[in-house]
N, C-alpha and C positions, 0 to 999 in steps of 0.2 A: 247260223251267222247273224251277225246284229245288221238292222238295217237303216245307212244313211244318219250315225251321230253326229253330232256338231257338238265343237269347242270355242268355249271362249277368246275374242281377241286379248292383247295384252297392251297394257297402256305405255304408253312414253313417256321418260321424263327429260328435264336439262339437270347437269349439275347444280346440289347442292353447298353454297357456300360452310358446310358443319365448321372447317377450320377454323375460320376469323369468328364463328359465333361463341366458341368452346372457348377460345382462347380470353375470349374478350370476358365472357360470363366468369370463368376459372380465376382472372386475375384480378376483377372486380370484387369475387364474392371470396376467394380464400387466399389473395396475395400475390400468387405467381402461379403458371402453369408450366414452368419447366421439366417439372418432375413428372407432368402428365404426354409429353409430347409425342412418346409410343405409342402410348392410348390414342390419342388425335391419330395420329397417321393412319393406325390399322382402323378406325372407326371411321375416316373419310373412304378409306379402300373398300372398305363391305357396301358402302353406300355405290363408291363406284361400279363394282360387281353387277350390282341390279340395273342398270341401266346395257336394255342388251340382253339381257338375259336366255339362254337356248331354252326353250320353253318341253326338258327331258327331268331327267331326274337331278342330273349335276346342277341347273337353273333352279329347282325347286330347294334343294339344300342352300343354296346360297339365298335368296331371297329369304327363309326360316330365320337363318342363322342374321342377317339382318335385321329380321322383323325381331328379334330374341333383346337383340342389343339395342334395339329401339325401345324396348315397353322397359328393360334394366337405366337405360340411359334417363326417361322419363321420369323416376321415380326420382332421380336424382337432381337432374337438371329441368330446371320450369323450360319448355321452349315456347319461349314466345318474341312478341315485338319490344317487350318493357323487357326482357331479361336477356335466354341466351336465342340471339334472334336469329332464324336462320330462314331463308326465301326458298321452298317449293315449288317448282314446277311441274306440273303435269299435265298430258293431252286426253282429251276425252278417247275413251278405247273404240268407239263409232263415229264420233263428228270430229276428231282429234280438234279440235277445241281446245288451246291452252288453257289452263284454269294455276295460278299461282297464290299461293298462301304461306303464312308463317306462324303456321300449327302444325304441330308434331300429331294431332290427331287425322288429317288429312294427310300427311306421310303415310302414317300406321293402313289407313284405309287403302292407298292406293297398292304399297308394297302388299296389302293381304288381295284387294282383285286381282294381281298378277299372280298371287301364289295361286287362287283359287283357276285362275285361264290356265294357268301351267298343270296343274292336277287333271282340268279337263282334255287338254292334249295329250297327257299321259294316257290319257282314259280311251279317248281315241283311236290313237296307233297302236294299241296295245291289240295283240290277239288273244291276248288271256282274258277269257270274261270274268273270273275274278279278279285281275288290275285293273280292267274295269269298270267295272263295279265300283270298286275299294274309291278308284279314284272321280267317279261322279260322287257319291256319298261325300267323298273330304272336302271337295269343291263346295257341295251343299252346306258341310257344317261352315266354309269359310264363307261363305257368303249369308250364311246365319248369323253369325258372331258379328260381319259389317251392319247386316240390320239392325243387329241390336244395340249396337252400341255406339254407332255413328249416325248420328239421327237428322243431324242437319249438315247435308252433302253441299258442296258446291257445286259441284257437276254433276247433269245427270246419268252418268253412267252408276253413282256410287248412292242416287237416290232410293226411297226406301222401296217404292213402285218397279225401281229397275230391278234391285239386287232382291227382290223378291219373287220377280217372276225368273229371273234368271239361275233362281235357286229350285223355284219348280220345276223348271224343266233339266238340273242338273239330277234332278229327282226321278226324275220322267224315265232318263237317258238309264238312271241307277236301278229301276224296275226292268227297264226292256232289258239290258245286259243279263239280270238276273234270269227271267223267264226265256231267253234267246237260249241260255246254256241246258237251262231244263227241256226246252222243245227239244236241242239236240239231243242228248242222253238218251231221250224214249220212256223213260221208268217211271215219272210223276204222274200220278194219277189225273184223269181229268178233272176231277171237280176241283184240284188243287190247282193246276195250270188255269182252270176260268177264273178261279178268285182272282191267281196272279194278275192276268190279263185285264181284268176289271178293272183292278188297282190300277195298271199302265194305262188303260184308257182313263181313266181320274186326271190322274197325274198331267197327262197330253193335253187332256182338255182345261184342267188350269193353267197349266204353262199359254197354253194357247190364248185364253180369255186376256189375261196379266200381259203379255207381249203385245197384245194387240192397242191393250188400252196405256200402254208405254207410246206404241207410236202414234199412236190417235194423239194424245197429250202433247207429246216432246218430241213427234218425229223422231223417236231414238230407235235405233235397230233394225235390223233384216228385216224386211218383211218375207221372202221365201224360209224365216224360223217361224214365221205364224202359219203359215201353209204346212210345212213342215206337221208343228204339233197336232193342225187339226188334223193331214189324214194318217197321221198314228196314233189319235187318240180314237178315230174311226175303225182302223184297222186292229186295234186291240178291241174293242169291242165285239168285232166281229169275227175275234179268235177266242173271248169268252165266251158269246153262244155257240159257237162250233165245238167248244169243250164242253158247258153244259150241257148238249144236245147228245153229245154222247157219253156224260154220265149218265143221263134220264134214260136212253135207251139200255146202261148196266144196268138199270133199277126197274126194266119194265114199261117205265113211263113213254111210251111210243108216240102219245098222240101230242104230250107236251115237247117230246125230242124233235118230231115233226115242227115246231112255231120255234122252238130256238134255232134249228138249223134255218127255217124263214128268216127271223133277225138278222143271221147273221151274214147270207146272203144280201140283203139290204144293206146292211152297215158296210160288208164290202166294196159293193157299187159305190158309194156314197164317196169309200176312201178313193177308189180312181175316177171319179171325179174331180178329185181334185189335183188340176193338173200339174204336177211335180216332173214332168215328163225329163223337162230341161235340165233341170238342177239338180234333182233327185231322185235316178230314174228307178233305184231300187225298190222305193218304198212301190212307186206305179207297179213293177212285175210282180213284188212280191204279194200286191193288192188283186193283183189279176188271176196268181197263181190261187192264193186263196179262190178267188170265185169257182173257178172252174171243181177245186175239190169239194166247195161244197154244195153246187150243182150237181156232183154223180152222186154224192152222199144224200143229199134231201129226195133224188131220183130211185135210190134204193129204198130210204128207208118210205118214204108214200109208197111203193111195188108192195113191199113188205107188208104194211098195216091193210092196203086193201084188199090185198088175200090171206094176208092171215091175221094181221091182230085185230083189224074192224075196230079202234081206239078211237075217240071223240079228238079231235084238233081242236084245244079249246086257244082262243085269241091272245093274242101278244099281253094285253093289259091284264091277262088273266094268271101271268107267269109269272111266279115265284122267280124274286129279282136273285140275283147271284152276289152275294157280300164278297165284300172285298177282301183284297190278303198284301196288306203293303209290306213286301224286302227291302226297300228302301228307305233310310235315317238317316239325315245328319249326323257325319263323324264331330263331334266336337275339336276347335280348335288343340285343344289341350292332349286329345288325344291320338294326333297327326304322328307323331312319335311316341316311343318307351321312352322312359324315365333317361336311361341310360346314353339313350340313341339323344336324347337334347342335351345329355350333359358334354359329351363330345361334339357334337356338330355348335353348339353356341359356344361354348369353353366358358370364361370364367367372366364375371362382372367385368367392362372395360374398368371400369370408373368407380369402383369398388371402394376406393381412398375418398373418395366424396361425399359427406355422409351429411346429408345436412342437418341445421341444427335442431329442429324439430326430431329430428329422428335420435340424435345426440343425447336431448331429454330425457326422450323414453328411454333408450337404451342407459342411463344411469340410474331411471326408477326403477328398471327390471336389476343393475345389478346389486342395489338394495337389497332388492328381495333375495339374490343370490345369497348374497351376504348376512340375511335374517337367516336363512334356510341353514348357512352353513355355523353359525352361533349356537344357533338351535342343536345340529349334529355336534359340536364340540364341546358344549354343557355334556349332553348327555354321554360320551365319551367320556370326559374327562368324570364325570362322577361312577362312571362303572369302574373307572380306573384306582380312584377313592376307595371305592367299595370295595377291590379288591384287593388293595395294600392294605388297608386296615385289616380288612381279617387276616390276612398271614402275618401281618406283624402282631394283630391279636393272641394270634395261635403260635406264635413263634416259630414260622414256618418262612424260610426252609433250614434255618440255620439249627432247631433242634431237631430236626428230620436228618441232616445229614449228620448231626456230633449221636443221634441213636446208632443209625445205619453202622457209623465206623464202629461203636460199642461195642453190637452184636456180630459185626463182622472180625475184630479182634481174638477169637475162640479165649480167650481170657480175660477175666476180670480183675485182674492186677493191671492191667495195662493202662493209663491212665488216658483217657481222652483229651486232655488239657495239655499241651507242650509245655515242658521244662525249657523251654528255648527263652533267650531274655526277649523283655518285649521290645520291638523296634523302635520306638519312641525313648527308652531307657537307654538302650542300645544307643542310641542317636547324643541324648546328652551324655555318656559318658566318653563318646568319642569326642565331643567340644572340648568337654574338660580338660581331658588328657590334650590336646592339638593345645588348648592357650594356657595351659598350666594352671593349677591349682593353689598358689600362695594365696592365703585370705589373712597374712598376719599384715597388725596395721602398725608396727613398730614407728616402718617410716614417719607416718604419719604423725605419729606419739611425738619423734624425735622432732620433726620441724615444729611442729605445735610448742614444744618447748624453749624452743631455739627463739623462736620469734616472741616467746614470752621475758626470755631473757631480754632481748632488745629494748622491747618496753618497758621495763624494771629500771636498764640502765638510762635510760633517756630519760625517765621521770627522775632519776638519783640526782644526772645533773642538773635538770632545774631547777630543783629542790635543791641544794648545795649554793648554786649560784644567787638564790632568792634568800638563801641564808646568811651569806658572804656580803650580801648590799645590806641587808639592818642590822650584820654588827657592824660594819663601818660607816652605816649612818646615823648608830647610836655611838659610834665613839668620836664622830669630829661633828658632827650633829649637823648644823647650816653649813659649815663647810665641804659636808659631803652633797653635793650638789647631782649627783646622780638618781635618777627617776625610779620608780620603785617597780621590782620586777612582776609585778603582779598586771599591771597592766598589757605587758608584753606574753608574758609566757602561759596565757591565758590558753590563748587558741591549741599550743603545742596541749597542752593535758585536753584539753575538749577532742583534740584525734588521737592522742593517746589512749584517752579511755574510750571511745568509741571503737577503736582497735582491739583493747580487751575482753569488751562486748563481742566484738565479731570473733575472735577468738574464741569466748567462753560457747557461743552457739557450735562452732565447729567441733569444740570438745565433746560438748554433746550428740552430735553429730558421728565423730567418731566411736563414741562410746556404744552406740546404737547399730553401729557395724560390728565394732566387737563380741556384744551380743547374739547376733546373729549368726557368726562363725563359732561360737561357743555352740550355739543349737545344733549344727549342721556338720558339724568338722568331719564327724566319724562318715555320715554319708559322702560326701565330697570326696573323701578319701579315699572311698571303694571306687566310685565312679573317677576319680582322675589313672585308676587304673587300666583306665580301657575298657571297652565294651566285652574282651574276650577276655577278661581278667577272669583267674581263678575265682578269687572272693566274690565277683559278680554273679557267676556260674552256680558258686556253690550254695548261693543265696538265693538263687531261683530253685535248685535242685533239692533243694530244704522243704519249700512249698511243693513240690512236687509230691514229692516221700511223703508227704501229709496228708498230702489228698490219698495216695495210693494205699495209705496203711488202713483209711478210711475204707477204701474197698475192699481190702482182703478180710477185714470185720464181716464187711453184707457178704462179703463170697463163703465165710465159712460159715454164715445163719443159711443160704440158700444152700451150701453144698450140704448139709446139716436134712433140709426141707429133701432134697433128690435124692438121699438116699432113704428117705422115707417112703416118696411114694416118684418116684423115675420114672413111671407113665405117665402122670399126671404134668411132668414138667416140661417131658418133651412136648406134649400136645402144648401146653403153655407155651412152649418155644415157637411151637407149627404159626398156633395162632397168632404171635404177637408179630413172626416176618409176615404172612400175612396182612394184619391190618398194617404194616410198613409198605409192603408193596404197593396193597391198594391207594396206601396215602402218596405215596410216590405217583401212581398212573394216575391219579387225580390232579395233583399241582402239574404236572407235565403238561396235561391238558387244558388247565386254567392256563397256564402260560401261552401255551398256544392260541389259545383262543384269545386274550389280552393280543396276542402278536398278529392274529389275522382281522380283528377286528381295526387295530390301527394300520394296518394295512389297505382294508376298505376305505378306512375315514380317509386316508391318503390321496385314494384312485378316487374317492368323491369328491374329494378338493377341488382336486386336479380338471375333473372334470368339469364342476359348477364354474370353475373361475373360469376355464378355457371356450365354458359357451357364450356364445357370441350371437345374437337373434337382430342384427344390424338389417342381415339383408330381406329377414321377416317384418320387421319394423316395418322397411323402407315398402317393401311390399303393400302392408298392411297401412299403407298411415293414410290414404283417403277414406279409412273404414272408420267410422265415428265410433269410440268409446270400443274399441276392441282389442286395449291395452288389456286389461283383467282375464278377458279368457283367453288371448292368446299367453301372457306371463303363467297361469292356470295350466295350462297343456305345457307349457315348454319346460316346468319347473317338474311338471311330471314326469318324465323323462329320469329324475334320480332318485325314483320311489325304489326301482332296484337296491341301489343301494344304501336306504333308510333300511330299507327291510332285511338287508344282510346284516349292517349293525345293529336291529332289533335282537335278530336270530341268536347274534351273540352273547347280547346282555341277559337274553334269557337262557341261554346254556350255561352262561359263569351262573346265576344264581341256582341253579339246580347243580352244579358239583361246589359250589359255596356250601351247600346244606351234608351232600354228602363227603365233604372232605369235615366236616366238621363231627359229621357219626363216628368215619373213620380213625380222624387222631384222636378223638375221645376215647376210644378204645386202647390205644396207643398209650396214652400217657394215662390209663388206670393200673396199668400192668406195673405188679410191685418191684418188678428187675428197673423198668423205668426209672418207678420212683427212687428208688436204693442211688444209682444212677445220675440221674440227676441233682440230689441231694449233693451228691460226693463235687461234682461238676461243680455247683454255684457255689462249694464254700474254696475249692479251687480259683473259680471267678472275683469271688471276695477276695483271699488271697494278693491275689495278683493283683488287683485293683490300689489293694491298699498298701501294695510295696509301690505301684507306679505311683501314687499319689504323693508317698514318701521321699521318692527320688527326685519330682517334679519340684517337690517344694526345697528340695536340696541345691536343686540344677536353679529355678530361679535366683535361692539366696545365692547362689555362688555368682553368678552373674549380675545382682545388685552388690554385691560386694564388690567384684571387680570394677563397675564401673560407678561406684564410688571414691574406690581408692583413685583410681585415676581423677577423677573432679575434686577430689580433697588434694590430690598432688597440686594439681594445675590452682587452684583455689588458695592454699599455703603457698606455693610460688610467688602470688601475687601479693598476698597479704604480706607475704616478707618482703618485699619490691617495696611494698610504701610504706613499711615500718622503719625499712633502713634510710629511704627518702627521710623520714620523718627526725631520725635520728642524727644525720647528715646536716641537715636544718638546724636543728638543735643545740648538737656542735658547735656549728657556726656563731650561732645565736653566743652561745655562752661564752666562746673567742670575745667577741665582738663586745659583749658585757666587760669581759677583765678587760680588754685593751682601755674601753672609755675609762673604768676603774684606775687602772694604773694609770692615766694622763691628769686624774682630778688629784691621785695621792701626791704624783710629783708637783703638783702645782700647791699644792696644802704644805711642803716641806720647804716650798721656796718663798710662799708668803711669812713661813716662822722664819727663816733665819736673815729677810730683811728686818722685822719688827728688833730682832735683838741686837742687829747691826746698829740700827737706827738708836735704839737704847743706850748701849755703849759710848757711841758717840758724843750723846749728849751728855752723859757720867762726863767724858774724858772733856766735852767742851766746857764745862764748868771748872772740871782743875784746870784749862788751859788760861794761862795769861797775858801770852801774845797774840790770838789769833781769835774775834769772832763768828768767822767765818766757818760754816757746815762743812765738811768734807761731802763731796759730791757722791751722790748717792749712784751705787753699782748701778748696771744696766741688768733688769730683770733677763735671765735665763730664756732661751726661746724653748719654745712648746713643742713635743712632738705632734705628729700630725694628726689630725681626730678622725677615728676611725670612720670610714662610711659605712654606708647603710648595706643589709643583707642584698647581695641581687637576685635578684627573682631568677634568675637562670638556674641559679646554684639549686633551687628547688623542684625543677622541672622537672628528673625525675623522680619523685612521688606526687603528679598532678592526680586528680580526680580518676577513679576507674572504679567499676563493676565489678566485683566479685560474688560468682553465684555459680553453683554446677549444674547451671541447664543445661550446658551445651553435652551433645551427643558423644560417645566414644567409638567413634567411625575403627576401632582397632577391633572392639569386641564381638564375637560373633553369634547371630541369633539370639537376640532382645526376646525375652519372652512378652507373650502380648499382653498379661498381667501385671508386668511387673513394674513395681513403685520405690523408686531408689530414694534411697538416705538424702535429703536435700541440705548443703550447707546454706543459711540465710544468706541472700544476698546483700551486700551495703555500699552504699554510696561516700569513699573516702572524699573528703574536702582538700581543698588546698594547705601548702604551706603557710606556713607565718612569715608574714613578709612587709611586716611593718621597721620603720625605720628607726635605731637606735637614740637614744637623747642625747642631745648635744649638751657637752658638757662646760660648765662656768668658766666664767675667762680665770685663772689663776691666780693668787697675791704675787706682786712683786718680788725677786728675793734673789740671795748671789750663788744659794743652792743647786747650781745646773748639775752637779755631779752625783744626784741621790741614787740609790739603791734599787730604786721600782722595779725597774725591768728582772730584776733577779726576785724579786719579791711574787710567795706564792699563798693566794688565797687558802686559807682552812674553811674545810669545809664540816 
């Protein structure tokens, strides 16, 4: 049984204000704390927990789990009076002495002495001298851990003098539990139990010395725990001589057994001496009960030595001291729980989203490095991937692996490995064809080209005519013809005239250039506008086909020729050649593979590197100067696995790189191959050079068509302003004979007053009665003079653009090469829209009745 342990008191606190500190720090330093206000509640709650606390095992998890989110919350939030400020309260655990502070480091302290008083109650009540045990040891590491790192206390309970001596005798308590279980059991040998008990008595008497000089100093603590320690650190002494004394007598040594059982007789006395009677009556019986057994025992063994072993009793100072045997250690903080056992009892970072910015930095030089690491991995991927496309496409693999494989699996060599089937691209234009029709004749073309040539021919006839018509009648009445000369006028009509011919003569060329082209082409066009499944199409591929094949039944009857020479020799030729085809096959199958698990890994390494997250190592870690390097050093370690599987890889592709390359070299030496393949690429030629043929058929058919329509659309217009032009013209030449006829009748009316006038005076010379003139007729009135062209009349042939840029949204699949026939574009000018000459006022004359109006210009 243990005798008379003592537990820790537990200190008191008042509420802590955490709420308004977190809120207040939270909204100053990152905006708002809305999103955090779950956190807040259940992180005020844990606090409130401790206060109160059952000092059993359910009080010890709760206070842990506190103290967890306390040193997580720290890393993250400064607590202080300049930041997140939060007020302290607590009572001294002996003078209850309030002591208030606004450090998170005097929190941490006082939650860990109440952890440590709670482990010592467990330790207490406990009948189990292993919970015992376990729990003065934890007590001791927690009150290590305050020494060490709490160094300047406010109160003395949590001084370094206190929490030291209060650690030795948690020490004290952790030895006697241990050696209390061994007395019981019987089975430890004695020299094993006095070490133990040495050690206990140590232990007692430092507890004892350190308690005492606590309350000598600071008045702090029990004094019946200094009585306490000294007489069990008395009474364990006085159970290692009593142990000693009878291992010396297992050993013979009788006369030294005799002065340790003295000691420890002595030390006995000594322990009830001190009188514990009141408070702690156990240790007094147990100190008494000692005496008395080693009273009979020291009474036996002196009977003993002076009749039989007659052994020297040599003196106390002359005894070999008995060394110690400390069971007793500080549990470390850290190791109060498993791994497991804190990841559930604390649960997860409250405040996990709070990273500050310090921690931020690092955490984006680390993910650099991720990000170098992972560059690093995807070069080297992607060049095995390099390595491994170029050699099969070097080696023409897989595609003449599989056109062998069909060869040799065909059982005949007449069978052609190349399909006679049309190519699908061929196949593709001659369904265009056939769907928009095949006309490539450019009659139409031809025809309007001529029509509007016509146009031009006539419009220039009649300027010409009517500039002919003005200088013979102004060479035949000379200043009487008072009309202006047509060259002035009819100027501009020939300058779009011939600019019209111009653009014309481009078009012809134009279209000539298309015609050509349908000359080249006509016969191919013609097959292809019959459909993809046209006979002709069919029988045109089926032609190449029987070409290649006839080619093979040549090497088939040089080889059938060789195997009836020597037919063993060709089978083994045969053994061998599926063979090296197998092997070539198990070999690409497994480059493939291994291409596919290696990008596989590269995946699951991505995935991994991006997804690590060392925030809360950081955060851990960031009071540690300069311990960015090794810890990104260790965390980066962590995907050497999977370096080392993409290694594995690259080095397996290159070792079947080498023997796929032995393999199909064997392969393609084999003269059935070669025969074989020969036949195959001039099939491939072939074929190449019929699609090349149709391609260039399909295009011209397609720059033809959409030609012809940009030369419709283009001649449209060209004839829009040539009849404009003509229209004008017209006019013009109207408007010329009208001034014409108004100057002839006014020329016939000025003659036949001069001859009136003439006459007259004849007849008034024979007259003898009369000197008087007969009055002269009244001149004829004037038809009205023509006006001038209107501009309206010319509005349709104004200015416009003719050019076949524009697209033929009708025609289908533009090939991407293709460069159509371009008619010039030109820029027509306006009408002639200058105003006719006004014609001379008329002679005099009684001529109103002339001819003109029926009168027709020769031209």
């Amino acid at each position: 049984m243990t005798i008379n342990l003592v537990s820790l008191p537990l200190k008191t606190t008042e509420d802590a204000a955490w709420a308004n500190g977190l809120k207040r720090y939270i909204s100053r330093v990152y905006g708002q704390y809305d999103s955090f206000e779950a956190e807040i509640a259940r992180f005020t709650k844990l606090r409130d927990d401790t206060r109160g606390v059952a000092a059993d095992a359910t009080g010890r998890d709760i206070l842990y789990r506190y103290y967890g989110q306390l040193e997580l919350i720290g890393l993250r939030v400064p607590v202080s009076e300049g930041e997140c400020n939060v007020k302290f309260t607590w009572y001294d655990a002996y003078s209850k002495a309030p002591i208030s502070q606004r450090s998170l480091a005097f929190e941490k302290a006082s939650i860990l002495f109440n952890l440590a008083a709670v482990y010592s109650h467990i330790a207490v009540d406990s009948d189990d001298f292993k919970l015992a045990y376990n729990g003065f040891q934890s007590a001791a590491g927690i009150l290590t851990y305050i020494s060490e790192n709490f160094l300047h206390a406010p109160s003395t309970d949590l001084s370094q003098d206190t929490i030291k001596a209060l650690c030795k005798l948690m020490l004290a308590q952790a030895q006697d539990s241990f050696i209390s279980r061994l007395i019981a059991d019987g089975k430890t040998k004695p020299l094993m139990l006095a070490k133990l008990a040495k050690s206990a008595a140590n232990f007692y008497s430092a507890a004892h010395d350190q308690l005492l000089a606590v309350n000598t100093l600071n008045s702090w603590g029990e004094p019946k725990w200094i009585s306490l320690a000294s007489a069990k650190s008395k009474y364990y002494l006085s159970l290692s001589h009593q142990f000693n004394s009878s291992h010396l007598v297992a050993t013979g040594k009788y006369g030294s057994a005799i002065t340790a059982m003295r000691l420890a007789q002595s030390t006995a006395k000594e322990a009830v001496k001190v009188n514990l009677a009141t408070h702690y009556p156990t240790i007094n019986e147990a100190a008494t009960d000692l005496i008395k057994i080693i009273d009979e025992r020291l009474a036996v063994l002196e009977k003993d030595n002076d009749f039989v072993y007659h052994a020297t009793i040599p003196l106390a100072t002359a005894l070999a001291d008995v060394p110690t045997l400390d069971a007793a250690k500080p549990i470390p903080l850290g190791d109060l729980y498993k791994d497991d056992e804190i990841a559930s009892l604390i649960s997860n970072d409250l405040f996990e989203n709070l990273i500050p910015l310090a921690v931020h930095e690092k955490s984006s030089l680390y993910s650099e490095e991720k990000a170098g690491l992972i560059r690093v991995e995807a070069e080297r991927v992607e060049i095995a991937h390099e390595e491994l496309a170029s050699a099969l496409e070097f080696l023409g693999l897989p595609v003449a692996l599989n056109e062998i494989n069909q060869y040799i699996s065909s059982s005949a060599l007449n069978n052609s490995s190349i399909t006679s089937l049309v190519d699908s691209k061929v196949a593709e234009w001659a369904g265009d064809i056939s769907a928009n029709g095949c006309d490539i004749s450019l009659d139409s073309l031809m025809k309007a080209n001529h029509n509007i040539y016509t146009q031009i021919q006539h419009a220039e006839k009649l300027l010409r005519d009517e500039a002919a018509e003005c200088s013979k009648m102004k060479a035949h009445y000379g200043a009487k013809w008072t009309q202006s000369s047509s060259d002035s006028f009819n100027m501009s009509f020939f300058t779009d005239l011939q600019k019209a011919k111009e653009t014309l003569a481009a078009a012809s060329a134009s279209d000539k250039k298309l015609s050509q082209l349908a000359e080249s082409v006509g016969s191919d066009i013609n097959i292809l506008s019959q459909g993809p499944h046209s006979l002709a199409l069919t029988q045109l591929y089926e032609s190449g086909a029987r070409t290649g094949s006839s080619m093979e039944m040549s090497v088939s009857k040089v080889q059938g020729s060789l195997l009836d020479f020597d037919d063993t020799a060709s089978k083994d030729n045969d053994e061998k050649l599926k063979a090296n085809l197998a092997s070539t096959q198990q070999i690409y199958d497994k480059l493939i593979k291994v291409q596919k698990e290696r990008e596989t890994v590269f995946t699951e390494f991505k995935a991994k590197v991006h997804n690590d997250d060392i925030s809360s190592l950081l955060i851990l870690n960031k009071n540690m100067p300069n311990s960015e390097e090794s810890l990104f050093k260790r965390e980066l370690a962590k995907f050497d696995p999977y370096r080392a599987r993409i290694d594995a890889t690259i080095s397996h592709q290159h070792k079947l790189l080498q023997d796929l390359t032995i393999t199909w070299r064997s392969v393609m030496d084999d003269e059935t191959v070669k025969a074989q393949r020969r036949s195959n690429e001039e099939q491939k030629s072939w074929h190449k050079a019929l699609c090349a043929r149709f391609e260039r058929a399909y295009n011209t058919w397609f720059e033809i068509t959409v030609g012809k329509t940009k030369g419709s659309e283009f001649y449209a217009n060209l004839s829009s302003y040539v009849t404009s032009i003509m229209a004008n013209v017209e006019k013009f030449v109207a408007s010329r004979r009208d001034e014409g006829r108004g100057i002839y009748q006014n020329i016939n009316l000025s003659n036949a007053d001069i001859e009136q006038n003439h006459l007259r005076d004849q007849l008034s010379r024979l007259s003898f009665g009369s000197s008087e003139s007969a009055p002269s007729a009244s001149a004829p009135s004037l038809p009205p003079k023509p006006g001038p062209i209107s501009s309206s009349s010319g509005s349709q042939y104004a200015t416009r653009e003719l050019s076949y840029s524009e697209n033929n949204s009708n025609i289908h699949g533009m090939p991407s090469n293709f460069n159509p026939v371009r008619y010039e574009a030109n820029n027509f000018p306006g009408q002639y829209q200058s105003q006719p000459p006004t014609s001379s006022a008329p002679p005099s004359g009684n001529n109103s009745n002339g001819s003109w109006e029926n009168y027709n210009f020769n031209y």
